[in-house]
C-alpha positions as CSV (number, residue, x, y, z in Angstrom):
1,X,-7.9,-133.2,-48.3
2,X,-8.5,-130.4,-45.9
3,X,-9.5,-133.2,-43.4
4,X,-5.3,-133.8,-43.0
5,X,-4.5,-131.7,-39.7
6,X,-0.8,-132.5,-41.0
7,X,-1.4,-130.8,-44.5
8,X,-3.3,-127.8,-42.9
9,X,-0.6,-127.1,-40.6
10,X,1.4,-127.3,-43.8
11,X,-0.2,-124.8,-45.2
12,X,-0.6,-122.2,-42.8
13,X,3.2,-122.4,-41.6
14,X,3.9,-121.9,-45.7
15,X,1.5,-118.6,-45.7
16,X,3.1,-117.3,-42.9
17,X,7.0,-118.1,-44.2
18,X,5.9,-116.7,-47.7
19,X,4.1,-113.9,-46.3
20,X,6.3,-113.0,-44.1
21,X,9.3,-113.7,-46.6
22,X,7.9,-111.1,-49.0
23,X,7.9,-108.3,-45.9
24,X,11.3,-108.9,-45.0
25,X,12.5,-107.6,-48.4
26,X,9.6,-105.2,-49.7
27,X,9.0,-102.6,-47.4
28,X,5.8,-101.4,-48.9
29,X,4.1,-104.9,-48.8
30,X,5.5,-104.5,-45.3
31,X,3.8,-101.3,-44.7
32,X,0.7,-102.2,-46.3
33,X,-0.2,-104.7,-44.4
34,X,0.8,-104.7,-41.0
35,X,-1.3,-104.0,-37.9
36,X,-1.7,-99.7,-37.7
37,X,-4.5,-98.0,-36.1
38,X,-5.1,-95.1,-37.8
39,X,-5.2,-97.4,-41.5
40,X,-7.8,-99.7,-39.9
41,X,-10.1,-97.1,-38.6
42,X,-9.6,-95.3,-42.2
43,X,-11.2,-98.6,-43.6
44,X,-8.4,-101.3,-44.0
45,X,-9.7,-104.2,-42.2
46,X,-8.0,-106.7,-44.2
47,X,-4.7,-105.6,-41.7
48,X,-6.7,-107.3,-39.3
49,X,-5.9,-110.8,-40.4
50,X,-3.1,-110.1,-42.7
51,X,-0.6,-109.0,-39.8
52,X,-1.2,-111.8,-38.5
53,X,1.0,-113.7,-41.5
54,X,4.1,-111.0,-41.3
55,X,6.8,-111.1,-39.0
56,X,9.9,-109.3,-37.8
57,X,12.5,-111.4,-38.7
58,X,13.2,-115.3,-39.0
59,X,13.8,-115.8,-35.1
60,X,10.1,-114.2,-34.6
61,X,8.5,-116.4,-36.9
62,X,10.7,-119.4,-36.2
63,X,8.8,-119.0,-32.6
64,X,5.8,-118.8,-33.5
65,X,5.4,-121.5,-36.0
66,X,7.6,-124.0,-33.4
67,X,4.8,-123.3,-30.5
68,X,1.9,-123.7,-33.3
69,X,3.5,-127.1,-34.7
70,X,3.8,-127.9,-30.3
71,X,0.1,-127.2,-29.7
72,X,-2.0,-127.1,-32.7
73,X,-1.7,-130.8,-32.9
74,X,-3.3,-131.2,-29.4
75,X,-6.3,-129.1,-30.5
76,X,-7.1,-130.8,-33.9
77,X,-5.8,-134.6,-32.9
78,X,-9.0,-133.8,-29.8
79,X,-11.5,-131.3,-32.0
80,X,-10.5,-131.6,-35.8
81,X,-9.3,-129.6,-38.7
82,X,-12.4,-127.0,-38.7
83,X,-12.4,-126.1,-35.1
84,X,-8.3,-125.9,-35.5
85,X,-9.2,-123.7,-38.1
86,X,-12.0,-121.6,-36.0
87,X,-9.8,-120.9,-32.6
88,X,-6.6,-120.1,-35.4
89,X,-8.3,-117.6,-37.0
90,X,-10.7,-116.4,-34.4
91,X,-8.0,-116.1,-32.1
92,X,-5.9,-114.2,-34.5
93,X,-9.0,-111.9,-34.7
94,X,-9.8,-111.3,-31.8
95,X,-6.2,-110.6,-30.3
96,X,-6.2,-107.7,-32.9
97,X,-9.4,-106.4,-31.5
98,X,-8.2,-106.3,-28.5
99,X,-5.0,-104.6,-29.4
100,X,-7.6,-102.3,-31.2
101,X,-9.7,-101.6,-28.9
102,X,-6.6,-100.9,-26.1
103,X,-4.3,-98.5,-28.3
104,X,-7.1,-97.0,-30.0
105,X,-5.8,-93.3,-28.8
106,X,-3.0,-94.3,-30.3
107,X,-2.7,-93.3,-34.6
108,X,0.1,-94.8,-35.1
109,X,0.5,-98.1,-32.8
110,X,1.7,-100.7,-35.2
111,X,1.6,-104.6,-34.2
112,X,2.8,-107.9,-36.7
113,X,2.7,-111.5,-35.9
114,X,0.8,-115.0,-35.2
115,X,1.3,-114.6,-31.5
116,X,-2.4,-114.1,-30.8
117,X,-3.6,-116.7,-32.9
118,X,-0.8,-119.0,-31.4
119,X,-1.5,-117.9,-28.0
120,X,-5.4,-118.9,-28.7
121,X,-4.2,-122.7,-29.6
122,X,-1.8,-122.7,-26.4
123,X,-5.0,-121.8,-24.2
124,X,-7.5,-124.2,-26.1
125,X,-4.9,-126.9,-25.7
126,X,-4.1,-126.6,-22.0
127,X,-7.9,-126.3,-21.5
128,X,-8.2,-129.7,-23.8
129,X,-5.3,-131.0,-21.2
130,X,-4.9,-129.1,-18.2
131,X,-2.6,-131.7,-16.6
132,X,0.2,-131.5,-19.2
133,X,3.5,-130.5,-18.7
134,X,4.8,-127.6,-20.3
135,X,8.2,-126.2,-19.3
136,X,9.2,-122.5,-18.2
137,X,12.3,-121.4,-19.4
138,X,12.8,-124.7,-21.7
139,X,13.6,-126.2,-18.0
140,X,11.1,-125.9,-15.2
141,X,8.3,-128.2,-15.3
142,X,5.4,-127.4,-14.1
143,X,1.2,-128.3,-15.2
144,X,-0.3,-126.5,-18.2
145,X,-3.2,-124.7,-15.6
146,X,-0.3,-122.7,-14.4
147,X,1.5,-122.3,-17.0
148,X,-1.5,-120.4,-18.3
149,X,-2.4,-118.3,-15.5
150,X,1.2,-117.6,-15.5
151,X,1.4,-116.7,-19.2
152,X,-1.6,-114.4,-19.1
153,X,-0.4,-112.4,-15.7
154,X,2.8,-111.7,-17.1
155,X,0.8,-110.5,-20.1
156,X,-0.7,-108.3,-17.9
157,X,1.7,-106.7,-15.9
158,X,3.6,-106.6,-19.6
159,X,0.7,-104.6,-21.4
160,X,0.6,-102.5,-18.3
161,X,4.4,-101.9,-18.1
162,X,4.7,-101.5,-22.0
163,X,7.5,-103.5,-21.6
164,X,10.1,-105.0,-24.5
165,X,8.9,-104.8,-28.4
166,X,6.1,-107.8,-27.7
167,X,2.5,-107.2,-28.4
168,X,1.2,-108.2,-24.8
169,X,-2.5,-106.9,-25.9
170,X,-2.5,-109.3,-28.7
171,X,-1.5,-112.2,-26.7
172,X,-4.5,-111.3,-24.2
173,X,-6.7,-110.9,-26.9
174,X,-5.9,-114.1,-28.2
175,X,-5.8,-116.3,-25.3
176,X,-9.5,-114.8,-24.7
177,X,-10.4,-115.8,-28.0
178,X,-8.9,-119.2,-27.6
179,X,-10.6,-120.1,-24.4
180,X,-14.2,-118.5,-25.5
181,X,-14.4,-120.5,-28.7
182,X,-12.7,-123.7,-27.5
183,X,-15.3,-123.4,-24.5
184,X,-18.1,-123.1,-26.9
185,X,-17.1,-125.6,-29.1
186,X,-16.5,-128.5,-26.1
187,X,-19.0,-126.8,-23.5
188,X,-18.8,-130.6,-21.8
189,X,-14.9,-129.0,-20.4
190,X,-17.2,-126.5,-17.9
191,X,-18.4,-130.2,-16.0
192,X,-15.2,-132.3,-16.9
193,X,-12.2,-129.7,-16.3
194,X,-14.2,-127.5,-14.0
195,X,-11.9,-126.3,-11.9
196,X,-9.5,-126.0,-14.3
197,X,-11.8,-123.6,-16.3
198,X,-12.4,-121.3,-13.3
199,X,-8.7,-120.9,-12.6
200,X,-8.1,-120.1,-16.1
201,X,-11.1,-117.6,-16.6
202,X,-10.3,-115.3,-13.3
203,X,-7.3,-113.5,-14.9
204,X,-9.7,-112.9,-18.0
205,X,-12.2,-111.7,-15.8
206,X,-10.4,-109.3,-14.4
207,X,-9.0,-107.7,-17.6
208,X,-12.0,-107.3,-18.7
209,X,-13.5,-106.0,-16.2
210,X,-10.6,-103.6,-15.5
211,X,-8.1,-103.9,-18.6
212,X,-9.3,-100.3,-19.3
213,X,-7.5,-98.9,-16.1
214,X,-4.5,-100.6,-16.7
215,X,-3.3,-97.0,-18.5
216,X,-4.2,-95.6,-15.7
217,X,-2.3,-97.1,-12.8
């Protein structure tokens, strides 16, 4: 059954609606549950992956779930349902350990949403298909390569800048995710899409290598 990329997708958009349902109208599921520094490093993991299932409102999850649907078709119709599954949720975790990791000085830094996962499928499929076209603004065309450098330099300068109610470090954390597992689960891409790959790894390079000054500037 589980072998259905159509049924898991299902599934997972119907956790996060449900989930997400129930923290619109119960504050305390709400507050139990969502991304907060000070609970995790007081023992609640679970916030880890369950944030990643509540949302803010309908338009936030409406977004999410739209790009999923848009991309996580790409990555199971060319991997299949258990790699979906493994850049999903890796993704998810790893764009929380990032946001961790960066806030950490920070008790009370709160964070909900799929983005990370979601941004972890977008990066495993344009590495999949670095030649599609993907469209900025719903109206510029351009190739998915640049799309994603794009995407992750405006994450960036947006984690930097602390700018709008977005979790930029989740998105980064994601997209690293995405593109480390999807990497080690088609290691053929570093001699088929090689150039590809290096473009798309130098913005990762450098945040890790300096994402911890970022405060700083």
């Amino acid at each position: 059954m589980l072998e259905n990329p159509n049924l898991v997708f299902v599934l997972i958009i119907i956790a996060n609606v449900l989930f997400s349902m129930k923290g619109f109208d119960n504050y305390n599921f709400f507050e139990k549950y969502k991304f907060q520094i000070n609970k995790i490093s007081n023992g609640e993991k679970i916030r880890m992956i369950s944030a990643g299932f509540l949302h803010a409102d309908w338009m936030h999850l409406g977004f999410n779930m739209y790009a999923l649907y848009l991309f996580g078709g790409i990555v199971s119709s060319m991997l299949n349902i258990f790699s979906f599954l493994l850049i999903y949720f890796g993704s998810l975790l790893a764009g929380n350990l990032y946001t961790y990791f960066y806030h950490k000085d920070e008790p009370y830094y709160s964070a909900i949403g799929a983005s990370g996962a979601v941004s972890g499928i977008l990066y495993a499929s344009i590495l999949l298909f670095p030649d599609m076209k993907l469209l900025l603004f719903f109206a510029i065309p351009m190739p998915g390569y640049v799309f994603g450098v794009g995407y992750l330099l405006y994450s960036i300068y947006g984690m930097k800048k602390q700018s709008g109610n977005i979790g930029h470090a989740a998105h980064l954390g994601g997209t690293i995710g995405g593109f480390t597992i999807t990497l080690l689960l088609v290691p053929e891409l570093f001699l088929t899409n090689t150039i590809f790959v290096v473009l798309l790894a130098i913005p990762i390079v450098l945040l890790l290598l300096f994402g911890n000054k970022l405060k700083r500037l």
